[in-house]
LUMNUDREN-448186 format. One record per atom (N, C-alpha, C, O): x, y, z. Coordinates in steps of 0.1 Angstrom, whole numbers, plus 5000, padded with zeros to 4 digits. Example, Ala and Ser with C-alpha at 12.3 -4.5 7.8 and 13.67 -1.06 7.14 Angstrom:
513249435078
512349555078
513249675078
514249675085
512849785071
513749895071
512950005079
513450115080
This chain:
234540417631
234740287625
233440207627
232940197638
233040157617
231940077618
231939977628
232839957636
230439887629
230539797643
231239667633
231339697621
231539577636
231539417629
230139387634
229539447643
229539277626
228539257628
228739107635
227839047641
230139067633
230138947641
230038907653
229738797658
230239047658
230139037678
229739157682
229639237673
229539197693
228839327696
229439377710
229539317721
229739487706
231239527719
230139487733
228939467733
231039487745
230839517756
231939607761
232939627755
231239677775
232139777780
233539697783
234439767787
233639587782
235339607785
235939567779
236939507783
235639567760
236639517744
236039657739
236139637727
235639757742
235239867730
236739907721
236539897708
237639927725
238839967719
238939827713
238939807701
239139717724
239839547717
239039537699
239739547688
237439527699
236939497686
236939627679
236139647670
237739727683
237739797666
239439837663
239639927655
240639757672
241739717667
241839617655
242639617646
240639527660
240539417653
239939407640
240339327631
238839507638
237639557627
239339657618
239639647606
239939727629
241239787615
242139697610
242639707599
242339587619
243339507614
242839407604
243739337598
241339387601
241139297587
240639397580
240139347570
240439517580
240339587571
241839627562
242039627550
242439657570
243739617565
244439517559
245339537551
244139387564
244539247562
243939237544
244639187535
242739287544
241739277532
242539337518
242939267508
242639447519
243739497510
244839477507
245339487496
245839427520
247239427517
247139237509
247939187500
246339197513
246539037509
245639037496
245638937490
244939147492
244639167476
245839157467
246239067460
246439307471
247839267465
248539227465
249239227454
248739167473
250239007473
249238927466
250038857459
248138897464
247338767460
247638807444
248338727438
247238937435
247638957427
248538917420
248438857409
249638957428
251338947424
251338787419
251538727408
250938747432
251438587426
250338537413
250638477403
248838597418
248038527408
248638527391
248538447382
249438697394
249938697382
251138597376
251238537365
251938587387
253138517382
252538327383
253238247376
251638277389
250738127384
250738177369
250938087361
250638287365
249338247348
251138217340
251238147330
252438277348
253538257335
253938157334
253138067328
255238127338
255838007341
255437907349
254937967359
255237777349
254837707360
255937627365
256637567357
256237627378
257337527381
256737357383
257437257382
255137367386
254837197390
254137107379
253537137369
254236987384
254136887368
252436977363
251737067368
252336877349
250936887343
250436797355
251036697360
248936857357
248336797371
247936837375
246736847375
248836907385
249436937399
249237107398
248637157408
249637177390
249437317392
247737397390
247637497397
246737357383
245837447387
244837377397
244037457403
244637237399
244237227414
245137277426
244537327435
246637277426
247337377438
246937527435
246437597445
246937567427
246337677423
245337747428
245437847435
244237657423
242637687427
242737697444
242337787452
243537537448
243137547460
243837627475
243637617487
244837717465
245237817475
244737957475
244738047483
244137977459
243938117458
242338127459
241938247456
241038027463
239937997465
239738057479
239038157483
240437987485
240338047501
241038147504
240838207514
241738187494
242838307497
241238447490
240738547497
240938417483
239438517482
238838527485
238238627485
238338407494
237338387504
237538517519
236838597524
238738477521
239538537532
239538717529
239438807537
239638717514
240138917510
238538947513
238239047518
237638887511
236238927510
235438907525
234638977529
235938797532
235338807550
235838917552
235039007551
237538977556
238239067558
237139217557
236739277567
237039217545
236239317536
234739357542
234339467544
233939257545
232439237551
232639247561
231539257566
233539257570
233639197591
232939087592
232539057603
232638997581
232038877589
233038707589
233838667580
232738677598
233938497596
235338577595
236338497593
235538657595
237038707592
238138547599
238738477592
238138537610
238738477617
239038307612
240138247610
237738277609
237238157600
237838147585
237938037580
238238247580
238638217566
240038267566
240838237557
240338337577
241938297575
242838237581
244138247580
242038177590
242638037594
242437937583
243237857580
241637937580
241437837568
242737847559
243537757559
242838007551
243838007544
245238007546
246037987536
245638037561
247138027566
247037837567
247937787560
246337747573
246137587572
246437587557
247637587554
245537577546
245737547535
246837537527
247337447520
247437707531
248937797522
250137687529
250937647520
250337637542
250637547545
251037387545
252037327549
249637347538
249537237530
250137187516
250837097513
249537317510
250537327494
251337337499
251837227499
252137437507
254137437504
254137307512
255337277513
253637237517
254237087521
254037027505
255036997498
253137017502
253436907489
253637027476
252937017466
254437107477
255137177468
256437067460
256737077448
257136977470
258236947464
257836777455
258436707447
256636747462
255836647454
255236707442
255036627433
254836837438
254136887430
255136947413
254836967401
256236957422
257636997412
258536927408
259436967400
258436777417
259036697409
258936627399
257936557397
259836647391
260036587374
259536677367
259036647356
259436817373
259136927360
260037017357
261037007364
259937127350
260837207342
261937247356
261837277368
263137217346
264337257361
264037447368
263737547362
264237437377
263937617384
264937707382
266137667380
264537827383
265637957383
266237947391
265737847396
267238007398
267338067409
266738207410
265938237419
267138317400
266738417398
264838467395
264238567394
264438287397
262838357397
262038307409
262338197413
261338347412
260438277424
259138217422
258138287421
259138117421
257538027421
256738147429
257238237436
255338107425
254638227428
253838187440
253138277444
253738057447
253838027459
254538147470
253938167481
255438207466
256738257478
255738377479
255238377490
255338497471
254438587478
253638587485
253238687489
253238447490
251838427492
251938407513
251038407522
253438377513
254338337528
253538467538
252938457548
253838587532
253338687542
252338707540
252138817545
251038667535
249538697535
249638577544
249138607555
250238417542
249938317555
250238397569
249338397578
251538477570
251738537583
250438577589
249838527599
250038727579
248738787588
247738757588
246938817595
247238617579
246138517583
246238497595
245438547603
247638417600
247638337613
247038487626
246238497636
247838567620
247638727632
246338707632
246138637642
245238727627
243938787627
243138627632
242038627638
243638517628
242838417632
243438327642
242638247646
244638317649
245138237658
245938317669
246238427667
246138257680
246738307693
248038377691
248438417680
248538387699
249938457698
250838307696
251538287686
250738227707
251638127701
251838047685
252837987681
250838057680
250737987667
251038107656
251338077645
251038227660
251238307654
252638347649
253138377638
253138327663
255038327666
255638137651
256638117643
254238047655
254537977647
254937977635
256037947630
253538027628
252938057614
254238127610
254738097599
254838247617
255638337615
257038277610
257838337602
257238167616
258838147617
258638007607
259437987598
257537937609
257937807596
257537837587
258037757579
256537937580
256337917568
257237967562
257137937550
258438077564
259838107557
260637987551
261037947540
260637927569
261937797568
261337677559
261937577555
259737697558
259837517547
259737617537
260337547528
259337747531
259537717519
261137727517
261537647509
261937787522
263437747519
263837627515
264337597505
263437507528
263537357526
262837307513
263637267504
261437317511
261037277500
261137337484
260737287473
261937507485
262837547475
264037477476
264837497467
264337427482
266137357478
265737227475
266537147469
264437187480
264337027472
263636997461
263436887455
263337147458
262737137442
264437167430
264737137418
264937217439
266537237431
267337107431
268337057425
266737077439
267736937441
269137017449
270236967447
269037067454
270037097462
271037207458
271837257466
271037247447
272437297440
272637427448
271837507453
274437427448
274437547453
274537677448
275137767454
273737697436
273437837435
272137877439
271537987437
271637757446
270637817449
269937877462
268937927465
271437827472
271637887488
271638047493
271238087503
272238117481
271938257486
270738347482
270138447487
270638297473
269138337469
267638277480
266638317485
268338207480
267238117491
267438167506
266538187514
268138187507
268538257522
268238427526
268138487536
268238447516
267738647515
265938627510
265138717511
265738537506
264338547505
263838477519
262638507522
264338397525
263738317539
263938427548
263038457556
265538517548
265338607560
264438737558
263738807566
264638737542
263038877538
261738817548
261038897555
261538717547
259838677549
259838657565
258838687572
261438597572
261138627583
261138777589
260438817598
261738837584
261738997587
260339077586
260139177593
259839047581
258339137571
257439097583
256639167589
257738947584
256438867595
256838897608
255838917615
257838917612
258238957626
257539057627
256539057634
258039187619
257939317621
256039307621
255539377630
255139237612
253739247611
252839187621
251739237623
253539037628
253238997643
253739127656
252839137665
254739197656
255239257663
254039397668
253639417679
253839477653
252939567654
251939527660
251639577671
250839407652
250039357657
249639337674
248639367680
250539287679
250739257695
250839397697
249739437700
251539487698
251639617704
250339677704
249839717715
249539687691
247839747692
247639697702
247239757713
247839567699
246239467706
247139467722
246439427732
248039507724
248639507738
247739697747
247439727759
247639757736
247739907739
246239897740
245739947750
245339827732
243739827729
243439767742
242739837749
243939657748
243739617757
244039717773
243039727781
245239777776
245139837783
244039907786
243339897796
243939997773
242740097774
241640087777
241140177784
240939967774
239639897778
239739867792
238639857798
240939847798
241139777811
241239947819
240839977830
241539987815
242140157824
240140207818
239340217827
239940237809
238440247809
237240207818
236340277823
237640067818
236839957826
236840037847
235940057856
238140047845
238540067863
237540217863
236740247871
238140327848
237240427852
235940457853
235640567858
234840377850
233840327850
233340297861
232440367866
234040187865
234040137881
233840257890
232940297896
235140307888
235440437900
234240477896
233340407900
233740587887
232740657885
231540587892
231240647902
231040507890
229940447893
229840447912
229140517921
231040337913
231240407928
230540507935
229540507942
231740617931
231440767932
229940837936
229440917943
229540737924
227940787920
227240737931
226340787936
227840607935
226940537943
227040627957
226140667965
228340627957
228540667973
227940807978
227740837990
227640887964
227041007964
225641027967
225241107976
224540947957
223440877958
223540837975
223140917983
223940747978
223840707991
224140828004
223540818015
224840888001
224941038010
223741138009
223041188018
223541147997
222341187996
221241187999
220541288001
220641047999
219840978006
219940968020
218940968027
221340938025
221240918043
220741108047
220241128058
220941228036
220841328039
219441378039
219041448048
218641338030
217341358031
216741258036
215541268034
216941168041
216441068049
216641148066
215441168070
217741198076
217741258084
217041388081
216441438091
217041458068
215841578072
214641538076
214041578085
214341428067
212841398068
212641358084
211741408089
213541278091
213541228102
213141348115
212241348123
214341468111
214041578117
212741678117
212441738127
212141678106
211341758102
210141648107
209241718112
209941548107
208641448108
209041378120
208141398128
209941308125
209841248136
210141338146
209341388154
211441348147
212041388160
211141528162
210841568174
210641588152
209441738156
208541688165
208341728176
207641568159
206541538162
206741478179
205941498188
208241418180
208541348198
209041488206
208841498218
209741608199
209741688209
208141798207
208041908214
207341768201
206341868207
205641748215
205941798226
205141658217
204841608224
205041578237
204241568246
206841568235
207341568250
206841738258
206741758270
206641818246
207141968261
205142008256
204842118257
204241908251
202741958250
202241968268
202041868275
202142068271
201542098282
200242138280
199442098288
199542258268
198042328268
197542238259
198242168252
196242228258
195542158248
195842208237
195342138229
196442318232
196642378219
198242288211
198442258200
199042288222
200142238220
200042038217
200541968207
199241998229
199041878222
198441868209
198941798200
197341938207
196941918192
198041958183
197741898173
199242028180
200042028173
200841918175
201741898167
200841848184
202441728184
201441638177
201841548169
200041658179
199041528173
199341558158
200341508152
198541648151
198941678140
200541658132
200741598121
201441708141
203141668138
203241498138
203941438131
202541458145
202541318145
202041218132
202341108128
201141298129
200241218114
201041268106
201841188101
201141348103
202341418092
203941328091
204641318081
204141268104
205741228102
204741068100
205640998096
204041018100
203540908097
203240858081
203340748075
202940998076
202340978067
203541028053
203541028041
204341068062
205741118055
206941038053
207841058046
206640898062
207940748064
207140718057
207840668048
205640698052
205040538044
205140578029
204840518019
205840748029
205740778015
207240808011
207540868000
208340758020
209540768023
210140748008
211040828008
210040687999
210640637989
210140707981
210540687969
209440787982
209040917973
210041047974
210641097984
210141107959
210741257957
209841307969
208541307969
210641367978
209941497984
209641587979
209241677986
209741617966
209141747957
208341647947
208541697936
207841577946
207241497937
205741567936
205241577948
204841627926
204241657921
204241697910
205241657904
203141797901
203441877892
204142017895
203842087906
204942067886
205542197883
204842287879
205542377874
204142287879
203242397874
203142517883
202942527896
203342617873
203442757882
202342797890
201242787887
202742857904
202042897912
202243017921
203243047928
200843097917
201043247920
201343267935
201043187945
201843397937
202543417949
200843427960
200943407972
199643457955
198743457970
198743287973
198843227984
198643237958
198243047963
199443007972
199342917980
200743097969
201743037982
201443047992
201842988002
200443167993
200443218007
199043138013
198843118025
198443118006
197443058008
197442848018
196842788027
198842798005
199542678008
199942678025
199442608033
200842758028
201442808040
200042828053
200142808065
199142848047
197542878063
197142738062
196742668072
197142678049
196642528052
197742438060
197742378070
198342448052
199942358064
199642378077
199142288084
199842528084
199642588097
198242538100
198142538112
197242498094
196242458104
196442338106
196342298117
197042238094
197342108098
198142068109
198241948113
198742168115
199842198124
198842198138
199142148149
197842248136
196942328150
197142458150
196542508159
198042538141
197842668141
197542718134
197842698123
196242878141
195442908131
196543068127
197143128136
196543108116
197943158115
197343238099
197143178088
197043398099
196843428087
197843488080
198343588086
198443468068
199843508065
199143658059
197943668056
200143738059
200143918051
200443848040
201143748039
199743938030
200243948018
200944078012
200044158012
202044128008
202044237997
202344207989
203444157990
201744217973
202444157963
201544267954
200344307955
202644297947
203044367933
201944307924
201644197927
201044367912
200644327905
200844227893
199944157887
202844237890
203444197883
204344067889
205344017883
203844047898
204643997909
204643837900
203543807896
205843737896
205643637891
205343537896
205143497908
205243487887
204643307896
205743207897
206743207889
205543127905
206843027915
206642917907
205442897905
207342837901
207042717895
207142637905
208042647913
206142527907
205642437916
206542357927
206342337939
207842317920
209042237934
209242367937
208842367949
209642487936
210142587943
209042627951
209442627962
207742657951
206842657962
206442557972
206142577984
206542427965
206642347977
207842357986
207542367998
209142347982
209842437989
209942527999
210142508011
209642647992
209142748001
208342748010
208442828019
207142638006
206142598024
206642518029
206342528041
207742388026
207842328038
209242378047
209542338058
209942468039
211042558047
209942658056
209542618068
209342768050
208342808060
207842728071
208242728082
206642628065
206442578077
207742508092
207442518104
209042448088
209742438094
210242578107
210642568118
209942658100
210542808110
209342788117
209542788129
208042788113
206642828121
206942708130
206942758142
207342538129
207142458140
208542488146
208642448158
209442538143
210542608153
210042718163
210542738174
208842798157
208642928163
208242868176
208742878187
206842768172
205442708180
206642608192
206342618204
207742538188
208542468198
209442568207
209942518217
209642658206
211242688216
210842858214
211542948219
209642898207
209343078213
207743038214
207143128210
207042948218
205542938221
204842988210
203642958208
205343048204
204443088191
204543228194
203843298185
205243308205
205143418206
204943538193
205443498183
204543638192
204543718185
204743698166
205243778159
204043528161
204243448154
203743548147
202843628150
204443548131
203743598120
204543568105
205743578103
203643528098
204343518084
203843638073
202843708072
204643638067
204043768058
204843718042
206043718041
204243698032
204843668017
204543858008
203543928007
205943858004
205743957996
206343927980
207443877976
205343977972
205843957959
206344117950
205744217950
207444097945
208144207935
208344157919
208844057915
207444297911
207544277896
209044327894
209544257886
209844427898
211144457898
211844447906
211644547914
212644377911
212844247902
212344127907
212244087919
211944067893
210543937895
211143837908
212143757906
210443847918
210743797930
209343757937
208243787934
210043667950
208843657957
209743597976
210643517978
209143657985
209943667998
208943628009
207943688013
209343538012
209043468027
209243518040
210243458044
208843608051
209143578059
208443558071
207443628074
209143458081
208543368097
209343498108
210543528110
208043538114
208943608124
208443548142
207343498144
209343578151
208143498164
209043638173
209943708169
208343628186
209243738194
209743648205
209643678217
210343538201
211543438211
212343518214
212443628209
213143448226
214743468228
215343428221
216443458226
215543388213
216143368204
217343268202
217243178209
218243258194
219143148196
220243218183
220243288174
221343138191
223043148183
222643028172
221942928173
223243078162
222643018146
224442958145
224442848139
225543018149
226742918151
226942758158
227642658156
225942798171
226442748183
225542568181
225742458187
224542608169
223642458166
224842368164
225742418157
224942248167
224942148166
225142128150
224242188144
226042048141
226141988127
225241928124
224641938113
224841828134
223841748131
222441818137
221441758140
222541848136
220641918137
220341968127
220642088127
219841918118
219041938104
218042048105
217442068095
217942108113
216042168115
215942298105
215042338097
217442338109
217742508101
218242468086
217642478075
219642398090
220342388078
219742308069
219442338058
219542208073
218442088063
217442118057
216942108046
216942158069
215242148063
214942358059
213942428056
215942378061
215442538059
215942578048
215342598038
217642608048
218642658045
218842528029
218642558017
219142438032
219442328024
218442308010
218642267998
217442338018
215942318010
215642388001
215242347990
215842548008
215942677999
216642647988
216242597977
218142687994
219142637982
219042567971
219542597960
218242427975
218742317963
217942367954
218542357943
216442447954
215642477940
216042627938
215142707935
217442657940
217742827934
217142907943
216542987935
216742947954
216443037963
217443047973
218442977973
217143147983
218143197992
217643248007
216843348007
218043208017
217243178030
218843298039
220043298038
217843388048
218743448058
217543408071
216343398071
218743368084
218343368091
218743508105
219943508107
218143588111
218343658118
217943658135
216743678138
218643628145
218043558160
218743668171
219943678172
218043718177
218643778187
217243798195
216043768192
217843868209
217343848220
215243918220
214343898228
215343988210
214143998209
213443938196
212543988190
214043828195
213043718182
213943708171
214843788167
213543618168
214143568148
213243568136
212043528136
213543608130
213343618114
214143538106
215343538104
212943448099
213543378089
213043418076
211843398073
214043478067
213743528049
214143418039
215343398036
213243368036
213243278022
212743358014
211643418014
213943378005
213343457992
213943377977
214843297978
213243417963
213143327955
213343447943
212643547944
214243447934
213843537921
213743487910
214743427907
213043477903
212743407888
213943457880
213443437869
214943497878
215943477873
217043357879
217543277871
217243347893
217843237901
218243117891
219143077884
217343097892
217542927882
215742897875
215342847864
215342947881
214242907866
214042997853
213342967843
């Protein structure tokens, strides 16, 4: 359905203005026809003196086209048929000034005024409230009755005729106020039950966004602060302090960029040695001098750029796990690349005691957050393995996964 050009929805009338855009589209046509009818029956018989009939004329059926043509356009709709339910009102008030002392009336025929009663009805619908509408509805029947029996002068053949045409017009108009209210009752719901689901959604979104955020906000906390306060608390050799130093600039320089995507760079593919290459620079930034193995396939594919950053800062995570709670024991990283199938595999090994991978704590981010979590979110897949002679941690990546 087209827009009206008179007003411009908001989210909570989307349904209300195109009840209203069918109902003068509607209004437009049906009041062609009735306008017709009568225009035809003006050209026959006239019931009102010489005078009096083609200014009443002009001046009901002027605004009555005005009204088929706003209807028609979506524009002023409201404006012109208020105008013409006022006006249609006016004439049947001086109808019985307009007919007196002219040709005596049928009973059997109807001034051509009387078609025109239900196009006043659904003027008033489309341009006035509900109470004026209940109005429009119920007097413009009962005066033209009144001002047909005073153009008859009263006679009584002219009560039953007059009385089946007043309850026709109230019946037609009930029934056309009635529908009307029901749309506009149902249009309204909808917008309102729309509106709430909107709401909820957004909510939702919010509350989600905000979990999300308190979620990588505590990785980052873990991985940058709380790393940088427990190497420092347990730096006993000068090798160990220079890593809590380094962990230290790193969680500094990782809160002033806090409002930044932690994968924020370019995507641009990168081959499996530059990963391995990424991973010895980290570790020196760390204070550890650390040469990773390579084996990689000649066909071995390339990582698209958030998935390798990824993969070094989950790596490096296992290396400042190894360097904190196995000394760096028996530390080694090794990246292997596979052309069948197009893959590429991380793994951190130390010769710790190792640790129960159940028994952590929910809230300790270090594995699941910053390892496990990390992996995951860009399509990769992390196993961790700990027992009494060291852990191994496998980040591995396949170019089918998700890129």
């Amino acid at each position: 359905m087209p827009h009206s050009r008179e007003s411009r929805d908001d989210p909570g009338s989307f349904t209300q203005n195109r009840i209203e855009r069918v109902l003068t589209i509607f209004v437009g046509p049906a009041s062609l026809a009735l306008g017709a009818q009568a225009l035809v029956a003006a050209f026959g018989r006239a019931d009102e003196r010489d005078g009096w009939h083609l200014p009443l004329a002009l001046g009901v059926f002027v605004p009555l086209a005005a009204m088929i043509v706003a209807c028609a356009v979506g524009r002023f709709a409201r404006v012109f048929t208020g105008l013409f339910a006022v006006v249609f009102m006016v004439a049947l008030a001086l109808w019985p000034v307009a007919t007196a002392g002219g040709p005596p009336p049928s009973p059997l025929e109807n001034p051509w005024i009387f078609y025109l009663i239900n196009v006043a009805t659904v003027a008033a619908v489309v341009a006035f409230p509900m109470s004026l509408q209940v109005v429009w509805t119920v007097a413009a029947p009962l005066l033209f009755g009144v001002v047909r029996l005073i153009q008859a002068g009263g006679r009584s053949e002219f009560f039953v005729p007059v009385a089946l045409d007043v309850s026709f017009a109230l019946i037609l108009g009930s029934v056309l106020v009635t529908l009307v209210w029901m749309y506009r009752s149902i249009a309204t719901h909808v917008d309102e039950t729309r509106a709430q689901a909107v709401s909820s959604y957004a909510e939702a979104a919010a509350t989600a966004a905000t979990e999300n955020e308190r979620v990588a906000v505590a990785a980052l906390m873990h991985d940058s602060v709380l790393g940088a306060l427990l190497a420092a608390e347990r730096a006993s050799t000068p090798r160990e302090r220079t890593l809590a130093v380094s962990m230290a600039r790193e969680a500094l320089t990782r809160l002033a960029n806090a409002e930044k995507d932690a994968l924020e760079g370019s995507d641009a593919p990168v081959d499996a040695a530059g990963l391995a290459d990424d991973i010895e620079a980290s570790a020196r930034d760390f204070g550890v001098n650390l040469t990773v193995r390579r084996r990689l396939d000649d066909a071995t594919p390339r990582v698209p750029g958030r998935v390798a950053r990824a993969l070094v800062l989950a790596a490096m995570q296992a290396v400042a796990n190894a360097v904190q709670h196995a000394e760096a024991r028996g530390l080694a990283v090794e990246v292997s690349g596979y052309a069948d199938p197009g893959s590429v595999v991380v793994r951190v090994r130390d010769a710790g005691a190792g640790f129960d991978l159940d028994a952590i704590p929910a809230d300790r981010l270090g594995i699941r957050g910053s390892i496990m979590a990390r992996v995951t979110a860009v399509g990769g897949r992390s196993d961790i393995e700990s027992g009494p002679s060291g852990t191994t941690v496998t980040l591995e990546w396949e170019s089918g996964d998700r890129w």
